[in-house]
N, C-alpha and C positions, 0 to 999 in steps of 0.2 A: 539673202545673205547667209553667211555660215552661221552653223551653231556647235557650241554652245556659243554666245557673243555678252561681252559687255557693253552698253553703250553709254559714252564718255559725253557728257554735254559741256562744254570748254566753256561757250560763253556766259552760262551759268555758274559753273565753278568761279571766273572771273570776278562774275558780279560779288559772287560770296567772300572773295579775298578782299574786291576794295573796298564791299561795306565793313569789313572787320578791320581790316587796315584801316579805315578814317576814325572807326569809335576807340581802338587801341592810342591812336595818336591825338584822339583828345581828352587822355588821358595819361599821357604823358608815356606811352608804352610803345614798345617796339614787336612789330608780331615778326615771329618766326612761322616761316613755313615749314612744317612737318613735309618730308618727301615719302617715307616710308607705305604712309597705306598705299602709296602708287606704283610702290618697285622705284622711283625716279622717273616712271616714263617721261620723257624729253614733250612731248606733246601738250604733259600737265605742266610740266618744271616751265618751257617758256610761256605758257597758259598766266602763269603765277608773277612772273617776269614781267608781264606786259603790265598786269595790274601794280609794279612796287615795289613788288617786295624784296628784296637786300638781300634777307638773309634765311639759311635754308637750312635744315635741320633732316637727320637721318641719322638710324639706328646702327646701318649696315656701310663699311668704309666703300664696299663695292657699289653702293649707291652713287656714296659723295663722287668716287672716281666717274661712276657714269654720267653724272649732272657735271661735272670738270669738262668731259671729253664733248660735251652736247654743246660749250660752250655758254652753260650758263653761267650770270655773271654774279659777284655777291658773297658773303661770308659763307662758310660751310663747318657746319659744328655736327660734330659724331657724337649724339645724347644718349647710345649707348655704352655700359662703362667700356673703356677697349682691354682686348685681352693682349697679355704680356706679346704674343705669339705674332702680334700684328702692328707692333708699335712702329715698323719703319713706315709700312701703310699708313696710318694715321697721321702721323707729320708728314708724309709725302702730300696726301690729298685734304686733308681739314686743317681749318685753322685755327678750330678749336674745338676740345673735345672733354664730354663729364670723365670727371673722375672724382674717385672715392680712398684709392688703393696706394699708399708711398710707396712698393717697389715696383708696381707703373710707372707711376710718375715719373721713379727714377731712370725707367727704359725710356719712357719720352723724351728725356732729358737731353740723356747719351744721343738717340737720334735725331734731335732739333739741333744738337754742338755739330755732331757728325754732316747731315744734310746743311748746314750754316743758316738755319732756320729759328723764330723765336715761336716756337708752339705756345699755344695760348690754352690754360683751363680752366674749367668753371667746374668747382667743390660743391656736390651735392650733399645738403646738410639732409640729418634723418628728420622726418616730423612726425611719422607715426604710422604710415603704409606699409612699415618694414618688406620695403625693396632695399632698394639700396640706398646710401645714405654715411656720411660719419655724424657719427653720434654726438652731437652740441657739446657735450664736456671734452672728448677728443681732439674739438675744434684747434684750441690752441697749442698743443703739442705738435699737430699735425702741420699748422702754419708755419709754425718755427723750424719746421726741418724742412719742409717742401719752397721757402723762401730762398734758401740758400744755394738751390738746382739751378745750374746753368742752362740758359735756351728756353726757360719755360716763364711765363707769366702769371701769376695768376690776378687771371679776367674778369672771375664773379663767381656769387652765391648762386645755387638754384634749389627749389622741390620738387620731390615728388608724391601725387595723391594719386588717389581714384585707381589705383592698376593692381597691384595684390591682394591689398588688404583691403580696400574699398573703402577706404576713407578720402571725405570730399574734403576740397578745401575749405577754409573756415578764418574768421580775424584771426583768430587764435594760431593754427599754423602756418600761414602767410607774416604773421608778424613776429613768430619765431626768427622765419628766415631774415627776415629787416634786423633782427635784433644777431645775429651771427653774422651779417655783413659790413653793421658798426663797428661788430668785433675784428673782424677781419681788418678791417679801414684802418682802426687805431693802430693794429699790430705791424700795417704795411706803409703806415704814413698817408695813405691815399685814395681816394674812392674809387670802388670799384665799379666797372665798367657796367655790367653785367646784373643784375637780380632779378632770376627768373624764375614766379611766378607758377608754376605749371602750365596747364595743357588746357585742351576744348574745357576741361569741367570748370577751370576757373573764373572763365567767360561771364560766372551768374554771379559771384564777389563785384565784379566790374558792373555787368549791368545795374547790378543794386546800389552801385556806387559804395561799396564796402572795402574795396583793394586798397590796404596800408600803399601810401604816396610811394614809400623808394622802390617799390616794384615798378621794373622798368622793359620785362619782358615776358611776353606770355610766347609757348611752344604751341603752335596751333595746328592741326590738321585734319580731321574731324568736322571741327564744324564747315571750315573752307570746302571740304569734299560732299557734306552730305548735309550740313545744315541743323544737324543734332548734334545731340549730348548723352551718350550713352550709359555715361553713370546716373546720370539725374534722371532717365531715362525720358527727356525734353525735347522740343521743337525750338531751335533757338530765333526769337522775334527775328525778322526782320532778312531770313536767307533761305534761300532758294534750296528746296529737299526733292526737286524729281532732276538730279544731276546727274544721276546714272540710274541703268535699269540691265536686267538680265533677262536675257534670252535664250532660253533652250526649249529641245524641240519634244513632242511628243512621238514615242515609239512601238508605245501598246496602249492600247485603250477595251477595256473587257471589264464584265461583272464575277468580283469575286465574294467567295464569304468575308467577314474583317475580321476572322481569327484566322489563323493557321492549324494544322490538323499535324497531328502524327509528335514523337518526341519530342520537348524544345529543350535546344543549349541554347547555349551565347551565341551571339551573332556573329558577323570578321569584326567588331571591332571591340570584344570581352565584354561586352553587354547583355545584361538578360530582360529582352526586350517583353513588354506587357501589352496587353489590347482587350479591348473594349469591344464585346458583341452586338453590332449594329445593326445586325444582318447581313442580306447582299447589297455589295454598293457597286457603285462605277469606280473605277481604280485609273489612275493612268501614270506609266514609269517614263521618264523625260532621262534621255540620253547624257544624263551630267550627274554627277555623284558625289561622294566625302573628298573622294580627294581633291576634285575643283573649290569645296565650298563648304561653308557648315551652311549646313540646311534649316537649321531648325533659325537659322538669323534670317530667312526669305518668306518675303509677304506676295501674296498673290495678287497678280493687280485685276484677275475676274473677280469680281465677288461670289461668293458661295464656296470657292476651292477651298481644301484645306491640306497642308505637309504632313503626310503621315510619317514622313522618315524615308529612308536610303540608304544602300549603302556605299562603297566606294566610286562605285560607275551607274552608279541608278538613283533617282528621285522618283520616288511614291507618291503620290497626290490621292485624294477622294475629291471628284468631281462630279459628283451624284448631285448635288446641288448648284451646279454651276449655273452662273447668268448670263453664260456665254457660249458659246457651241465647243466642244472640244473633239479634236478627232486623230488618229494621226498623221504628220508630218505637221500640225498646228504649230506653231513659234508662239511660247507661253510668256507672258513677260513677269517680272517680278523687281518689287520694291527690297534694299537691303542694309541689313546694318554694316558697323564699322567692320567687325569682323567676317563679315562675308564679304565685302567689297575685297581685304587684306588677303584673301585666299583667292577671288577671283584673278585679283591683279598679277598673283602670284603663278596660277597656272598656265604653264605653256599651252592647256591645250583649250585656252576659252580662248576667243579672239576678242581683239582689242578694238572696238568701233571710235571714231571720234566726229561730235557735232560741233561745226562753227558757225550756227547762227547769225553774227556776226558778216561770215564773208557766204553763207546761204550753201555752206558743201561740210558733205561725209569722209572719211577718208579712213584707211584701216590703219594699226599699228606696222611701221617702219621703224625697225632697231637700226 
């Protein structure tokens, strides 16, 4: 097969949506599928489909439109904020999208009247990660003008943790957000649809059985994909983590010294890189680089390897220690986190493998 390649194990991703899907719903919660660490591939999106799930969540409007056009079926919410510059997009293809900003909102407006559309949004309140967010005192000011917008509803409360600032969630910011959507409710007459929760990290409130009752939606995709939790930096019980794997090829294999000789600058990418005098090792550079992938988020599945680094079109290894033969043209494989999965997915030039265990066949990516 080609390299460099990902390989997609479908029936596995499955299993992980509908064990999260059944502990979410007896809990009274509705999980969203996260599309983004996949680009949308149509291959994961009906993957996801088969298992349940409703409703689909992406950063990127050109996602939501390509899960529209693949024909999958189910709500489509754009969780990241949208820029001014794209509001017809956003009411054309989502039916509901985070916002923080009232002269958005107000483009949303004008384009749900215009399109004869009722756009629906869910108000991310601040709790402490300062991403984005309105600030809980702003709350009600905010409500009172964005009430009176033609075409637009507003759907529900959400948070967000774990991504800037690196704060987890906790009773404590989870039941802020509870307590901003009472507020909301009184101001609007009506409950809101909508109170979600966060993402993969909030998964361990739930399992500890700690999640304040009116949380009614966790954004998930992460653990669905890969079975972890990256901030917690956890193994989540009970889901499948060899869902994907990476393969690239080896293209030099020789004994070099492990320092470098002669001037050092920065590297291509404004780094001044350091090292460690080991002697001579075995080295070997794998045909795949920075710009496929962050490297340093890739686990060796020989044991003894180790990533010394890379740069744009190259990966470095020491395999001086390997417990496996390595030589070139070997196809190496590797274990990866969220953010190397989100770059593989992303380069055109890794190929896209897909496993159905289920129906017992391989098949490549088809856009």
């Amino acid at each position: 097969m080609k390299c460099p390649r990902i390989e997609v194990n479908l029936t596995k991703i499955k299993q992980n949506a509908c064990y999260l899907k059944k502990m979410c719903q007896k809990n009274g919660i509705e999980l969203m599928a996260v599309t983004k660490g996949f680009c949308a591939k149509h291959q994961i999106a009906k993957t996801l489909e088969e298992a349940g799930i409703t409703r689909f969540g992406d950063s990127r409007v050109e996602n939501i439109r390509k899960l529209r056009e693949a024909n999958i079926r189910g709500e489509m919410t754009l969780i990241r904020l949208p820029m001014l510059s794209e509001a017809v997009e956003v009411v054309k293809w989502a039916d509901v999208s985070f916002n923080t900003e009232i002269e958005v909102i107000e483009a949303l407006s004008r384009e749900a009247v215009s399109q004869n559309k009722l756009h629906k949004i869910v108000l991310v309140i601040e709790v402490g990660d300062l991403r984005e967010g309105i600030m809980p005192e702003k709350l009600v000011e905010t409500i009172k003008y964005i009430r009176k917008l033609k075409g637009i509803e507003i759907y529900g409360v959400a948070l967000n943790v774990g991504c800037f600032g690196g704060v987890l969630p906790s009773i404590t910011n989870t039941q802020t957000l509870v307590e901003a959507a009472i507020k909301v409710e009184e101001m609007l007459g009506k409950d809101l649809k909508v109170i979600s929760g966060g993402s993969t990290c909030s998964l361990k409130l739930l399992e500890e059985g700690k999640m304040p009752e009116r949380i009614n939606q966790l954004r998930i995709g992460e653990a669905i994909l890969l079975g972890t939790d990256v901030t917690g930096q956890r193994k989540i019980p009970g889901l499948n983590r060899n869902t994907m794997r990476l393969v690239a090829e080896v293209v030099e294999l020789k004994e070099k010294p492990s320092v470098p000789w002669g001037e050092i600058g920065r590297d291509a990418f404004g780094k001044l890189p350091k090292f460690e005098d080991k002697g001579i090792r075995k080295r070997a550079i794998l045909a795949i680089g920075r710009q496929d992938v962050v490297i340093e988020s890739l686990i060796p599945e020989i044991e003894g390897v180790k990533v010394l680094g890379g740069s744009s079109d190259h990966m470095i290894l020491d395999v001086t220690d390997a417990q496996d033969d390595v030589y070139v043209g070997k196809q190496m494989g590797f274990k990866m986190s969220y953010g190397a999965m989100l770059a593989l997915m992303t380069s055109e030039y890794v190929e896209k493998v897909y496993i159905d265990e289920d129906e017992g066949k391989t098949f490549k990516n088809i856009e």
